[in-house]
N, C-alpha and C positions, 0 to 999 in steps of 0.2 A: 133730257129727252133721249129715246132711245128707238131704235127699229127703224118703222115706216116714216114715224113723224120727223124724225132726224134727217130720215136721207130726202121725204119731200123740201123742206128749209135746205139742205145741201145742193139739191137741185135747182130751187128757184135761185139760190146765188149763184152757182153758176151761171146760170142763165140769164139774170142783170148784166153778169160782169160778158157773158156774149153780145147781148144789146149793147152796151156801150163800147165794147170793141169793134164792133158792128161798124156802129158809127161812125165811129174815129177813124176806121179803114174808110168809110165812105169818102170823111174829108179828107182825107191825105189821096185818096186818088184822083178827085174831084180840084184839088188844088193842084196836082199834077196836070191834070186835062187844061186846066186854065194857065199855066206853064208852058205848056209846047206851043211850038210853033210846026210842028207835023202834025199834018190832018190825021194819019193813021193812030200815031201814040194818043193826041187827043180824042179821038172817036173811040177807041181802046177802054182809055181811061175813064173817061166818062161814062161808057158802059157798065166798067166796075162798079164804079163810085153811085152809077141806079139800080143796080143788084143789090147793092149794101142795103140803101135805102129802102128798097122794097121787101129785103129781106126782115130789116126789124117790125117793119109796116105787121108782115103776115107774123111775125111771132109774139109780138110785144101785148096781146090779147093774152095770151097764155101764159104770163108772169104776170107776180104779184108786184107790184112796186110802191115803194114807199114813198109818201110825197116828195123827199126832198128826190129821190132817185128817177121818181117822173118829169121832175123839173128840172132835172140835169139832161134826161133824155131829151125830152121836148124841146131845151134849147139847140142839144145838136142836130136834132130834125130840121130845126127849121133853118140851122145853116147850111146845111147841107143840101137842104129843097131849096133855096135863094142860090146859093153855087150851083145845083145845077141847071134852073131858072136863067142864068150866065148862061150857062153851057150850050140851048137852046132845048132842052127839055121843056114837059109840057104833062102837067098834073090834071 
């Protein structure tokens, strides 16, 4: 594969391997929020940790993923929706 078609596939892997960092930033700060015991750092945290979420929300249309890689994403969705479901968020 060569040119356009090479750097579109270069792209959309990036772009999984963003979603799932995505993610995984959402629960690591999502598990921080549920860790403190300051309102500030918690409210903070949790803030991040619905950026994240919302972030993969609006981009995850725009790559391609392959089944097993939807179904990786999909389960840290929805831990991450259940944390911060905890957190008092509200979908």
């Amino acid at each position: 594969m060569q040119g356009w078609a090479q750097t579109r596939v270069d792209v959309n892997a990036a772009s999984v391997d963003f979603l799932h960092t995505e993610a995984d930033t959402g629960l690591l700060f999502a598990n921080i929020a549920m860790g403190s015991d300051e309102f500030e750092k918690t409210a903070r945290n949790q803030a991040h940790a619905r950026l994240a979420y919302d972030t993969v929300l609006r981009f995850v249309g725009r790559v391609s993923l392959t089944a097993a890689e939807a179904e990786g994403l999909s389960a840290k969705m929805g831990r991450l929706k259940g944390e911060l479901r905890m957190l008092g968020e509200s979908f």
